[in-house]
C-alpha positions as CSV (number, residue, x, y, z in Angstrom):
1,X,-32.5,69.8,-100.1
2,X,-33.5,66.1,-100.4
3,X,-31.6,62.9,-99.9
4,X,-32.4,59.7,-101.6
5,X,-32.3,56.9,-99.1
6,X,-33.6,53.4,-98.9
7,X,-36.4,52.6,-100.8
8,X,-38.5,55.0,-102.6
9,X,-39.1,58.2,-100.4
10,X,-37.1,61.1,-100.3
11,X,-36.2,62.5,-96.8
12,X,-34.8,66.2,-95.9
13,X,-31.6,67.1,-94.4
14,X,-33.5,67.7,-91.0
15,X,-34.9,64.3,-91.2
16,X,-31.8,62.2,-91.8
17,X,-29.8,64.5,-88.7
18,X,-32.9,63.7,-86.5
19,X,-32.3,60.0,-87.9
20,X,-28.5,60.0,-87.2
21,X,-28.7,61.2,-83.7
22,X,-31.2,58.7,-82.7
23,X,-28.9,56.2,-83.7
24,X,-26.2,57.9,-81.7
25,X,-28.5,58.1,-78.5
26,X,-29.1,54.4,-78.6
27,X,-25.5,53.2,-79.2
28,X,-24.7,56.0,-75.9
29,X,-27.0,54.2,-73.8
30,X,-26.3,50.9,-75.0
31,X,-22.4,51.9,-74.3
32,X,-23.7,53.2,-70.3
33,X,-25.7,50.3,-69.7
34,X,-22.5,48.0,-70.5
35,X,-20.5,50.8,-68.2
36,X,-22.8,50.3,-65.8
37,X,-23.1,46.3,-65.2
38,X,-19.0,46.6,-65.6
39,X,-18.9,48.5,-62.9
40,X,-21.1,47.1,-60.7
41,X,-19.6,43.7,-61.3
42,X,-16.1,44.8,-60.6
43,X,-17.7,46.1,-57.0
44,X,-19.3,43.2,-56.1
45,X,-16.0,41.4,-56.0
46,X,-14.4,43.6,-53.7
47,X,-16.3,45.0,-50.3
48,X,-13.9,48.1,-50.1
49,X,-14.8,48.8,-53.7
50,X,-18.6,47.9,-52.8
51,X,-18.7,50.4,-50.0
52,X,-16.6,53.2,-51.8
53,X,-19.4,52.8,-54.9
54,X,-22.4,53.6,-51.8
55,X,-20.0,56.7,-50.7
56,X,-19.9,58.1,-54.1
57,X,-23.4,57.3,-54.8
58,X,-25.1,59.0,-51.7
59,X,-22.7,61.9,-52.0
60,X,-23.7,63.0,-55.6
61,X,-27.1,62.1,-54.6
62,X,-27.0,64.6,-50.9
63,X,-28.7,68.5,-51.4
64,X,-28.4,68.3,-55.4
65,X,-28.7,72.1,-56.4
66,X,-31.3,70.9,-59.1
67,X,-33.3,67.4,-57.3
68,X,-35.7,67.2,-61.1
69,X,-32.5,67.5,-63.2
70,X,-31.6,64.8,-65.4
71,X,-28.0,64.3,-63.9
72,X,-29.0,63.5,-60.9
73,X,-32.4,61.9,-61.4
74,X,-29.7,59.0,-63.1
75,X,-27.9,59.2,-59.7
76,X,-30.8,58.0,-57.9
77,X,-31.5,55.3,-60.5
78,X,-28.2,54.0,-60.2
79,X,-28.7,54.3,-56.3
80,X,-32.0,52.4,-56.6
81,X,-30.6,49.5,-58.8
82,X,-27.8,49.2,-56.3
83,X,-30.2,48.7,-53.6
84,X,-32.4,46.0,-55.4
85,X,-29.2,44.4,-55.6
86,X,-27.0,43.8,-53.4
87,X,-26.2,46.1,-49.5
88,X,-22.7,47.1,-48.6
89,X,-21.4,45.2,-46.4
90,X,-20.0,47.3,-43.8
91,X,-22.4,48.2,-41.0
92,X,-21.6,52.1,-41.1
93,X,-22.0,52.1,-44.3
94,X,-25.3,50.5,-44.5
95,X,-26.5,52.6,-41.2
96,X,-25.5,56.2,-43.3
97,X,-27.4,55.1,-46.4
98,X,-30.7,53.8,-44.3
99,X,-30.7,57.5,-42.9
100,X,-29.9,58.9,-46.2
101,X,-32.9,57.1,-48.3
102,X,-35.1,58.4,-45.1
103,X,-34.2,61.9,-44.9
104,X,-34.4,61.9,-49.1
105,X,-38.0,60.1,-48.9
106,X,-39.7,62.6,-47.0
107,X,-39.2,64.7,-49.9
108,X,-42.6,64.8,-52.0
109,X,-42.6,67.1,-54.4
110,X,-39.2,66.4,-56.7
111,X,-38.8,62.7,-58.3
112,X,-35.9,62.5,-55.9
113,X,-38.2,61.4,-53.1
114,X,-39.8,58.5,-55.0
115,X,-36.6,57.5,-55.9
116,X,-35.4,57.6,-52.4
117,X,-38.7,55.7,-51.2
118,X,-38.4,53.2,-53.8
119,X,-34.8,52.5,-52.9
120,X,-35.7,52.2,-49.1
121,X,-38.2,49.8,-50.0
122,X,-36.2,47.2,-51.8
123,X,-33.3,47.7,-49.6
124,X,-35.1,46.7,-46.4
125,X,-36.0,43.3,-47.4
126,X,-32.2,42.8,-47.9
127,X,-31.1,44.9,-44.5
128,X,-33.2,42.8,-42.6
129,X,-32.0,39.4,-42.7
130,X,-28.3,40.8,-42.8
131,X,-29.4,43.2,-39.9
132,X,-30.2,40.1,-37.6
133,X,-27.5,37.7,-38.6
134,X,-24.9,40.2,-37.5
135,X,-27.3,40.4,-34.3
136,X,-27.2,36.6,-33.4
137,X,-23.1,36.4,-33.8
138,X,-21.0,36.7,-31.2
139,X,-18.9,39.9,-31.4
140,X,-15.8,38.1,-31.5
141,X,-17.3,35.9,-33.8
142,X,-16.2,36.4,-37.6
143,X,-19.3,36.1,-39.7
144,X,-18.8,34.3,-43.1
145,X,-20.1,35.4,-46.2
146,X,-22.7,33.4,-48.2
147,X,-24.1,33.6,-51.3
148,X,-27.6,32.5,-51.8
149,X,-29.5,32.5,-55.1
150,X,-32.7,32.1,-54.8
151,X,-35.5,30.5,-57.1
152,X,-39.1,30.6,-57.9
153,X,-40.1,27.1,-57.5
154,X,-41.6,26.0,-60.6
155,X,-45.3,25.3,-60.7
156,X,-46.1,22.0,-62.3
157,X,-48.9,22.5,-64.8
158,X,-48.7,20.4,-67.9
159,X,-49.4,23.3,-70.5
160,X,-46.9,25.5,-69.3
161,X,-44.1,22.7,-69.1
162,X,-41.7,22.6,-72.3
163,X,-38.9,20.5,-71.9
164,X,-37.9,21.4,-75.4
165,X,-37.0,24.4,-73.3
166,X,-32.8,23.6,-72.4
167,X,-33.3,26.1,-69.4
168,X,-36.9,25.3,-68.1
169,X,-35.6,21.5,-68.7
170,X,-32.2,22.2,-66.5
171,X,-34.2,23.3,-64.0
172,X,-37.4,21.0,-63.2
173,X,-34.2,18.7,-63.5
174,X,-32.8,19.6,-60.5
175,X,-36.0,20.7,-58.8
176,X,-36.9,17.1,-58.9
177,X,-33.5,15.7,-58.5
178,X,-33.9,17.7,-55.0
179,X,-37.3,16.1,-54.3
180,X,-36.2,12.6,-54.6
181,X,-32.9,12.9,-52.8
182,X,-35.1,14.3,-49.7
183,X,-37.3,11.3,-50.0
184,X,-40.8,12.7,-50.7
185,X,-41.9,10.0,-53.3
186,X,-42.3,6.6,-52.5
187,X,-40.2,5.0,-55.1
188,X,-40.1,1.6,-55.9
189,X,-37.2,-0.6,-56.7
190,X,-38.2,-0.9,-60.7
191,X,-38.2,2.9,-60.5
192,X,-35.0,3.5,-59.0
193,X,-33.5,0.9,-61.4
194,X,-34.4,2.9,-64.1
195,X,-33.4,6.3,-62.3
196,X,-30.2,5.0,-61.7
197,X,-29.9,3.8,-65.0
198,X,-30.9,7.4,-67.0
199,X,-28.6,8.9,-64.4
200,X,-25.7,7.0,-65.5
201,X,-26.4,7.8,-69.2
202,X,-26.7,11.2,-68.0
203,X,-23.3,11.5,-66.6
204,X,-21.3,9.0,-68.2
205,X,-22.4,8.4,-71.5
206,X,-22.7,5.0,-73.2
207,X,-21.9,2.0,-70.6
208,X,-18.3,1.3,-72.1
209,X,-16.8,-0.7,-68.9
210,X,-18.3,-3.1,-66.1
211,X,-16.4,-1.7,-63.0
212,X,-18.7,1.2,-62.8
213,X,-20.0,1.8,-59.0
214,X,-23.5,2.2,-59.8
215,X,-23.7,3.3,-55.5
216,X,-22.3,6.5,-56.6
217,X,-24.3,7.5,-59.5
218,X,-27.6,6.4,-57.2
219,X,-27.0,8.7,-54.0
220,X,-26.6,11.3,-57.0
221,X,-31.1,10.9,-57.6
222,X,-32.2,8.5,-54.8
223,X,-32.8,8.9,-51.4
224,X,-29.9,7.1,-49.3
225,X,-32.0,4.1,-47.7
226,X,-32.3,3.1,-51.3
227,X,-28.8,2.9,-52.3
228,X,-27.2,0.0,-50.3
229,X,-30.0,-2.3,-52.2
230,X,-30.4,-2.1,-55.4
231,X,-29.4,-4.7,-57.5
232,X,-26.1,-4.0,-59.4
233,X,-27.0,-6.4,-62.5
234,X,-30.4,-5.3,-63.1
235,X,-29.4,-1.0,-63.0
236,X,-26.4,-2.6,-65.5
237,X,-28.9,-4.1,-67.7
238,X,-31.2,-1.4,-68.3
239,X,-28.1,0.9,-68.2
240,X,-26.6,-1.0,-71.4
241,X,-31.0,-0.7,-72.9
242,X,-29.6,3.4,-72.9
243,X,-26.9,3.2,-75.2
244,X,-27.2,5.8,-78.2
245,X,-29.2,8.1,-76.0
246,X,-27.8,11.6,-76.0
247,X,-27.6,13.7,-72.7
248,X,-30.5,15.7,-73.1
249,X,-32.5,12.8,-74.1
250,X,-31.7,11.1,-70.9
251,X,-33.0,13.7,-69.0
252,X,-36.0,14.3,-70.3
253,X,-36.5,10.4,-70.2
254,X,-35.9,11.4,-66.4
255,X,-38.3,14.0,-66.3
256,X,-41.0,11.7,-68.2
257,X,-40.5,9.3,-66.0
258,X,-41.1,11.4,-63.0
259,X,-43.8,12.6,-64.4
260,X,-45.7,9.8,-65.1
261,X,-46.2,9.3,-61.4
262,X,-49.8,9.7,-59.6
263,X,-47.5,12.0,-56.7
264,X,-46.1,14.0,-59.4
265,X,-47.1,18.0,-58.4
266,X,-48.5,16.6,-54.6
267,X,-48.4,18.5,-51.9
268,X,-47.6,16.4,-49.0
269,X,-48.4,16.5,-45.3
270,X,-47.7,14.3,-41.7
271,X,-51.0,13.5,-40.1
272,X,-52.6,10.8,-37.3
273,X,-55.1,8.7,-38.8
274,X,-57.2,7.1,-36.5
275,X,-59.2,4.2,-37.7
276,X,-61.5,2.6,-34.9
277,X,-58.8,1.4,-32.5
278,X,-55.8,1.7,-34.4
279,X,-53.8,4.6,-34.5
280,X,-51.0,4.6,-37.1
281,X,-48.9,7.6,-38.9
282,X,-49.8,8.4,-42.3
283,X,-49.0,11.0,-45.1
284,X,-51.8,13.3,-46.2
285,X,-51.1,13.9,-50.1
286,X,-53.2,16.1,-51.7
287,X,-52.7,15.4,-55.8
288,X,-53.8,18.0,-58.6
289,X,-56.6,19.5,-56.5
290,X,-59.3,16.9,-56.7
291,X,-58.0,13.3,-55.4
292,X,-56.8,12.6,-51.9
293,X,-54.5,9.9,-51.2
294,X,-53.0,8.3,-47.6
295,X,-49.8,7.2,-47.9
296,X,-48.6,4.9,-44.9
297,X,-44.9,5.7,-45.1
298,X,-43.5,4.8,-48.4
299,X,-46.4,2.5,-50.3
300,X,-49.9,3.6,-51.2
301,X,-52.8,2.8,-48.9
302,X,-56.0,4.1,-50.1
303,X,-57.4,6.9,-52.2
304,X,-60.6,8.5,-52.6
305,X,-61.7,11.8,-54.4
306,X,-61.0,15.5,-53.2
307,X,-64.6,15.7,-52.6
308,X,-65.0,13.3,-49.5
309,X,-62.5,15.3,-47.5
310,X,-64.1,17.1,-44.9
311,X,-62.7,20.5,-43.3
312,X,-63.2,21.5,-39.6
């Protein structure tokens, strides 16, 4: 028997069950998936939950009557993702699952060992670090837990920059907010006029009143020898130039602005410099590959091309 479906072709009865229960399938998996994040959300607020979500896990995954079965292959998938990230935190805990993964890896015939090696794998390089910081503590000592959230740093290359991009944008925001505030450009006064300025749009809006300490706003995107003297009148000024811009157009201003500098994407390094008789410090910046430029402290001193540096 045919059924008449959209558009012009008629499909059998086999083909529109086949049809349904693919449909099925993906709103099942679509349903674990969102089980799945729930639960390991709700764990990672809790240790005692964390650690009883290991427990569970290694047990259904320890001597499996069938290792190739798909019940249990899921078992080790979930054990593998729990791995990649994030380690109970109890020591015993951590100790029973290292042995675990290593009994399970040595297994290589069933896909239970490469699950097991793959979960050992990307658990070490989280064990580690945890491993030694519990080492370095006194006993008595109660460790604190940190969060850390670690980021690629973002390579500057002009055609892969969008800052039409809102996330790309938030990001080489702060990047170079971080930059400046640790003092590895040598800005002039001008420049952190206008900084100042675009930061005050940024997080204040439209200059409305005069009382604003512009201090403030400048420790926010300026190193802190700058702060104490820059001119309050002139960051005022160019702060009331700003009015109309939006938010994300004051930061991209900021990010044009950064950008337009020759140190922009330079990698910087301390060296001696020795020049006759006179020895001084300098900085050794190495800019977009093929120009050199010494930098005595915070004001250029002399560039040449990438191609007069010599190696030895």
């Amino acid at each position: 028997m045919k059924k008449w479906l959209a558009g012009k072709r008629f499909y059998s009865n086999e083909e529109v069950i086949a049809e349904t229960n693919g449909d099925t399938v993906c709103r099942a998996e679509d349903e674990h998936i969102h089980l799945l994040q729930t639960i390991t959300e709700r764990a990672m607020l809790k240790d005692s939950l964390l650690g009883e979500l290991y427990l569970q896990l290694i047990k259904q995954t320890t001597d499996h009557p069938d290792p190739n079965s798909r019940v249990n292959l899921r078992h080790w998938a979930l054990l593998s993702l729990a791995c990649s990230v994030v380690l109970p935190p109890q020591r015993l805990i951590r100790k029973y699952l290292i042995a675990h993964l290593k009994k399970c890896s040595g297994d290589c015939i069933s896909e239970e060992g490469k699950y097991a090696r793959f979960a050992e794998k990307v658990g070490i390089g989280l064990f580690h670090p945890m491993s030694q910081g519990n080492n370095q503590n006194p006993p008595k000592c109660t460790r604190k837990s940190h969060h850390l959230f670690l980021f690629k740093k973002h390579l500057f290359l002009d055609h892969f920059m969008d800052l039409d991009d809102s996330v790309e944008k938030e990001l080489l925001y702060h990047q170079l907010l971080h930059s400046l505030r640790a003092d590895r450009f040598p800005v002039t006064e001008k420049e952190a006029v206008m900084l100042t300025a675009l930061q005050a749009q940024l997080e204040l809006g439209d200059c409305g009143s005069f009382d604003v300490d512009y201090r403030t706003i400048a420790s926010h995107c300026l190193p802190s020898r700058l702060v104490p003297n820059l001119p309050q009148e002139g960051i005022m000024l160019h702060y009331q130039s700003l009015r109309g811009m939006t938010s994300p157009e004051a930061k991209k201003a900021f990010l044009n602005l950064i950008r337009s500098w020759p140190f922009h994407r330079a990698t910087i390094f301390d060296v001696m410099v020795r020049f006759k008789r006179h020895l001084f410090r300098s900085k050794l910046v190495n800019l977009k590959n093929k120009v050199a430029n010494f930098i005595s402290y915070h004001f250029l001193y002399t560039s040449f091309a990438g191609t007069g540096v010599t190696t030895f």
